[in-house]
KEKE-3310 file (N, C-alpha, C; in steps of 0.2 Angstrom, whole numbers, plus 5000, padded with zeros to 4 digits):
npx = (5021:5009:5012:5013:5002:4994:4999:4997:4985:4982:4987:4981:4968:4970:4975:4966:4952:4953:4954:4941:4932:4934:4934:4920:4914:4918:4908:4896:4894:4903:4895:4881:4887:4892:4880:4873:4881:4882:4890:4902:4917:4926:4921:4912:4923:4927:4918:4916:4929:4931:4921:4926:4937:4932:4924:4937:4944:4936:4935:4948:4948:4945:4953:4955:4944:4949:4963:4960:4952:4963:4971:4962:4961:4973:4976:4968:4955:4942:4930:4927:4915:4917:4923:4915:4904:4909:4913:4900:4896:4904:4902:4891:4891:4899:4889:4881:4888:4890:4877:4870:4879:4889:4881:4870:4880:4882:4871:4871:4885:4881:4873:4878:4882:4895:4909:4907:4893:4892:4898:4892:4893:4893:4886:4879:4875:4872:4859:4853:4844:4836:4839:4839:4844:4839:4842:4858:4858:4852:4862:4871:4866:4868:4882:4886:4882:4888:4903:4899:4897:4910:4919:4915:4919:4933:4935:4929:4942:4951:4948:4943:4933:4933:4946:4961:4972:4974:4970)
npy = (5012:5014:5014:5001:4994:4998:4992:4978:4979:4982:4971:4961:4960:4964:4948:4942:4944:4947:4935:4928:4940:4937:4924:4921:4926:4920:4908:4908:4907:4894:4885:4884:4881:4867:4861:4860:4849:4838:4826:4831:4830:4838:4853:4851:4849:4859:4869:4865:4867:4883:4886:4882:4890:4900:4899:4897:4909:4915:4913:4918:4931:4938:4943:4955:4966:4967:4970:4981:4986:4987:4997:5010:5013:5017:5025:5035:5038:5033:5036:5045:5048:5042:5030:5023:5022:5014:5003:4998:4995:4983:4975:4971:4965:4954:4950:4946:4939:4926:4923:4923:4922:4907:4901:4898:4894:4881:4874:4871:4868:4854:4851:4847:4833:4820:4812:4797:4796:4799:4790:4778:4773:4778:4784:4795:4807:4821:4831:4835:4844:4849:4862:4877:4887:4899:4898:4901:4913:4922:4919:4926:4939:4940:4941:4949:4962:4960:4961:4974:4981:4980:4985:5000:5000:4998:5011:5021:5019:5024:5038:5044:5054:5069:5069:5073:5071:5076:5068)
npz = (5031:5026:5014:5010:5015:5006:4993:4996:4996:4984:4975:4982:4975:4961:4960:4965:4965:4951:4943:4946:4941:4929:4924:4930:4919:4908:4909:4910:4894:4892:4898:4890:4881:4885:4889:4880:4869:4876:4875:4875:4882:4885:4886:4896:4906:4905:4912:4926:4927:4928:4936:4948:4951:4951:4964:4974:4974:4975:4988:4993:4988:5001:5006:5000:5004:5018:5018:5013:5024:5031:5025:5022:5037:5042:5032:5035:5031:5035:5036:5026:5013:4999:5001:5010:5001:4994:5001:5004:4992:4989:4998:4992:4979:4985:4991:4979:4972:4981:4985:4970:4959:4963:4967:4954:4945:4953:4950:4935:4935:4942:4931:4919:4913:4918:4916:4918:4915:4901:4894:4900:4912:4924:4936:4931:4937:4930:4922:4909:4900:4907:4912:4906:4893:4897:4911:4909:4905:4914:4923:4916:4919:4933:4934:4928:4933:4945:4940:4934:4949:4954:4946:4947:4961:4959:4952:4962:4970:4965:4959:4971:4975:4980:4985:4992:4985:4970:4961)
capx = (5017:5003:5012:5016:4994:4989:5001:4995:4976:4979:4989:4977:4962:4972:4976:4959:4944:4954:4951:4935:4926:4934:4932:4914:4911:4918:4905:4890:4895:4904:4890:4878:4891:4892:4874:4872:4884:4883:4899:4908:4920:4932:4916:4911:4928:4931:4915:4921:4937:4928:4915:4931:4942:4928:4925:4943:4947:4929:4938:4956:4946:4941:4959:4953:4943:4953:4968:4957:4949:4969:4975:4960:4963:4981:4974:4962:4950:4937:4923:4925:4910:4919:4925:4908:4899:4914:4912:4895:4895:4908:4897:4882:4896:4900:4879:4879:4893:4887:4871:4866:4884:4889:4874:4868:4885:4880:4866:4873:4889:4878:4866:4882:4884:4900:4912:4904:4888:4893:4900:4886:4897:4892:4880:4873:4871:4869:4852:4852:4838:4831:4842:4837:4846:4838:4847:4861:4856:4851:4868:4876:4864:4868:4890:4888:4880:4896:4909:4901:4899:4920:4921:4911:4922:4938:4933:4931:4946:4955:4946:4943:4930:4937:4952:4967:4978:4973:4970)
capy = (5006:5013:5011:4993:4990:4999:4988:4971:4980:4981:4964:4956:4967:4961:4941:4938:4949:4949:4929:4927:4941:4933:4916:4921:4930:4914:4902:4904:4901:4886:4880:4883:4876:4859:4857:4860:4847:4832:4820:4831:4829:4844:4857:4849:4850:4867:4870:4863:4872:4890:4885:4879:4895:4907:4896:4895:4915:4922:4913:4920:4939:4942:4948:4962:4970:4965:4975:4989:4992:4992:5003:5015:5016:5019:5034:5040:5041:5027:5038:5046:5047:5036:5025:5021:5019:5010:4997:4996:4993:4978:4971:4970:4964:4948:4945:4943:4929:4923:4922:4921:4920:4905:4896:4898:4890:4875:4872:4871:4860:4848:4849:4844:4824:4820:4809:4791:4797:4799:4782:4776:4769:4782:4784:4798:4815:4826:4834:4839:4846:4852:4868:4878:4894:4905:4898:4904:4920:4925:4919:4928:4946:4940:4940:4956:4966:4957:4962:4982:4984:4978:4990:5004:5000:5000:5017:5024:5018:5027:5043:5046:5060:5074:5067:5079:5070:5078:5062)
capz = (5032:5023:5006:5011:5014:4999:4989:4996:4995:4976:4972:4983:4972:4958:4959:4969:4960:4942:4941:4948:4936:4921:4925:4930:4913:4905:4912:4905:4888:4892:4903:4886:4874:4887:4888:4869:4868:4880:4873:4873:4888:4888:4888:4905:4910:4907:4916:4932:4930:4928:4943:4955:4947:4956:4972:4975:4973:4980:4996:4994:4988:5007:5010:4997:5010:5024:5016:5013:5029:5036:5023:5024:5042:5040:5030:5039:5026:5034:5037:5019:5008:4994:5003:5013:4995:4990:5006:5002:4984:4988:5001:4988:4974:4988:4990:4973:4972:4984:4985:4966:4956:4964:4967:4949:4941:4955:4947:4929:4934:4941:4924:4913:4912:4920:4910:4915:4911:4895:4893:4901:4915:4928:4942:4927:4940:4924:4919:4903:4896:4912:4916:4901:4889:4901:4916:4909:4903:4921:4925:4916:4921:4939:4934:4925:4939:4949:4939:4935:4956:4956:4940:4950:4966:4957:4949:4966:4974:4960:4959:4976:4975:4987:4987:4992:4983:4963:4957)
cpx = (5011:5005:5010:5006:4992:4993:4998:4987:4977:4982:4983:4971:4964:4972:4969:4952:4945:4949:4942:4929:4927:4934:4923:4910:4911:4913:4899:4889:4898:4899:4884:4882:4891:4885:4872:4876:4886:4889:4903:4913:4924:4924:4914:4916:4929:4925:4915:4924:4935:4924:4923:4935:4939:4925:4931:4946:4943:4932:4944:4952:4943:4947:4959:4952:4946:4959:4967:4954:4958:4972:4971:4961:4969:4982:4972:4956:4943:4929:4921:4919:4912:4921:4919:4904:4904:4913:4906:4893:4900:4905:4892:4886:4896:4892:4879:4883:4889:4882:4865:4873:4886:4886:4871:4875:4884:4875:4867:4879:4883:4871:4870:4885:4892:4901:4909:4898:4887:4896:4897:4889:4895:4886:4875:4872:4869:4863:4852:4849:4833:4833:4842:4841:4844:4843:4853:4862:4855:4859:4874:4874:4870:4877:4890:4885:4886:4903:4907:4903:4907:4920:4920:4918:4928:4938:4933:4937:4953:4953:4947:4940:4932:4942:4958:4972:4978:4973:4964)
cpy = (5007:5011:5003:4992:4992:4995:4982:4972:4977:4976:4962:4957:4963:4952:4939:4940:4947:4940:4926:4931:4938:4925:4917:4922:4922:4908:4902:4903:4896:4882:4879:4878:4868:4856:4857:4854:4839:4827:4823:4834:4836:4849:4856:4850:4858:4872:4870:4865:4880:4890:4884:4886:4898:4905:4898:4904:4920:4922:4918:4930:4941:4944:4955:4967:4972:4971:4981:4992:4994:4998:5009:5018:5018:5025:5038:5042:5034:5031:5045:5043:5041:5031:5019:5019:5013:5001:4993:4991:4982:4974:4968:4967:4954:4946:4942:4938:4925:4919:4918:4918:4910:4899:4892:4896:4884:4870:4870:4868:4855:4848:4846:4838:4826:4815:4802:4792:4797:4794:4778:4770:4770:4779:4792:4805:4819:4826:4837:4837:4849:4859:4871:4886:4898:4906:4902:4911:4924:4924:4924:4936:4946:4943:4946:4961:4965:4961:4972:4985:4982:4983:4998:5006:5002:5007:5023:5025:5023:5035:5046:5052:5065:5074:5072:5080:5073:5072:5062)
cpz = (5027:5016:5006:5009:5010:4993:4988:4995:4985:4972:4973:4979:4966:4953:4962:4966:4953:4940:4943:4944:4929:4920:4927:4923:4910:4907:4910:4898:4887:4894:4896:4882:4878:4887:4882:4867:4872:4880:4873:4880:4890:4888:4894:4909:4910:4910:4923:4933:4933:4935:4950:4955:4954:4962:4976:4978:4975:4986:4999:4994:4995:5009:5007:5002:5015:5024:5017:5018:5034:5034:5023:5033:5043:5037:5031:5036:5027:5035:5031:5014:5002:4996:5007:5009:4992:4995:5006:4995:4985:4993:4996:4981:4977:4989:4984:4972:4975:4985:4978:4960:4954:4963:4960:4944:4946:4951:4939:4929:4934:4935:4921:4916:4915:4918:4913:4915:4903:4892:4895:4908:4923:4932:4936:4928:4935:4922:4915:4900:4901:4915:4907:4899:4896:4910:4915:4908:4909:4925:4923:4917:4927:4939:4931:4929:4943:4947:4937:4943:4955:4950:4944:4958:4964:4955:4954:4973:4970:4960:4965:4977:4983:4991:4987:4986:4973:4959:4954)
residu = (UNK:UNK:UNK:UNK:UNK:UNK:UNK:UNK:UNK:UNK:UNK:UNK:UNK:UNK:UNK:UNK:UNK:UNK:UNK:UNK:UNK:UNK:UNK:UNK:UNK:UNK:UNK:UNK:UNK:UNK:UNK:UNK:UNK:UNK:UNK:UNK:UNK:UNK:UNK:UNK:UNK:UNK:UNK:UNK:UNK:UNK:UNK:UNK:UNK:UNK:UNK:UNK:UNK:UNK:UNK:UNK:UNK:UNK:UNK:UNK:UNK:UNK:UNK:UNK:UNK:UNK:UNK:UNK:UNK:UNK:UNK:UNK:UNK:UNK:UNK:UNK:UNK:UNK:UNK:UNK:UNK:UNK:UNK:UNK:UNK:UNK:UNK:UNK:UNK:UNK:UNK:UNK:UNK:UNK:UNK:UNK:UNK:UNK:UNK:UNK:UNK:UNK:UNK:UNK:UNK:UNK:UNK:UNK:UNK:UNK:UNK:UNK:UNK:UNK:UNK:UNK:UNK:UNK:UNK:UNK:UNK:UNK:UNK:UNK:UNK:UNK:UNK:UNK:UNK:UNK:UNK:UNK:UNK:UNK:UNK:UNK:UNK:UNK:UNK:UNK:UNK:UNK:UNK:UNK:UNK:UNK:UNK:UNK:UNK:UNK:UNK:UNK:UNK:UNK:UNK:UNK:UNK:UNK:UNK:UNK:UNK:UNK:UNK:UNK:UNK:UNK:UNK)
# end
């Protein structure tokens, strides 16, 4: 059984973490290129996509945890030092989506015109010119603190410092 939960730990590690740091990474230079750009429709689109990408898979990523507090128990390794920094650091990983990740790609969809704004058809929601280079910039510190703590975590779920197994 415990193969079986360290399997699903590191699919689900896999399909639910992997899209969310590289769809987060990708987001703040789309976000500058569509606000640099206001007509141009796919730039907004593929900002929305990237924003919806890491909503969609921060949700599905709670089974990451989940996996691993069955499979560390199943191993008996839950009051393990590494694994204790490792629970932490992934707590403090999910603040940061959450709290400033997320929130700060909200603020930068709704900056990019949306397409009848741009055809001048729309109700217009888009502010461009009021969310500036630096928002992004901060976006994208915020996304890279994000994805070292999951780099950091991955690192010690791999190593496993004092771990029997010679790994």
């Amino acid at each position: 059984m415990t193969k079986f939960l360290l399997a699903v730990h590191v699919i689900a590690a896999i399909v639910a973490i992997g899209p969310v740091t590289v769809a987060a990474s990708m987001f703040p230079p789309a976000a500058r290129r569509a606000l640099a750009a206001p007509a141009d429709v796919r730039a907004a689109e593929t900002v929305r996509l990237l924003h919806r990408i890491c909503q969609v898979y921060a949700a599905v990523g709670i089974a990451v945890p989940a996996f691993g507090f069955f499979t560390a128990s199943a191993m008996g390794v839950l009051g393990d030092a590494w694994l204790i920094v490792s629970i932490a650091l992934t707590v403090v990983a999910a603040i940061v989506l959450v709290v400033l990740v997320l929130p700060g790609q909200e603020v930068l969809v709704e900056s990019v015109p949306d397409a009848d704004a741009r055809t001048g058809t729309g109700s217009g929601q888009g502010t461009v010119g009021t969310v500036t280079r630096e928002a992004t910039v901060r976006l994208a510190m915020f996304t890279g603190i994000f994805n070292l703590l999951w780099a950091t975590v991955t690192v010690l779920m791999i190593v496993r410092p004092g771990s029997t197994t010679g790994a």
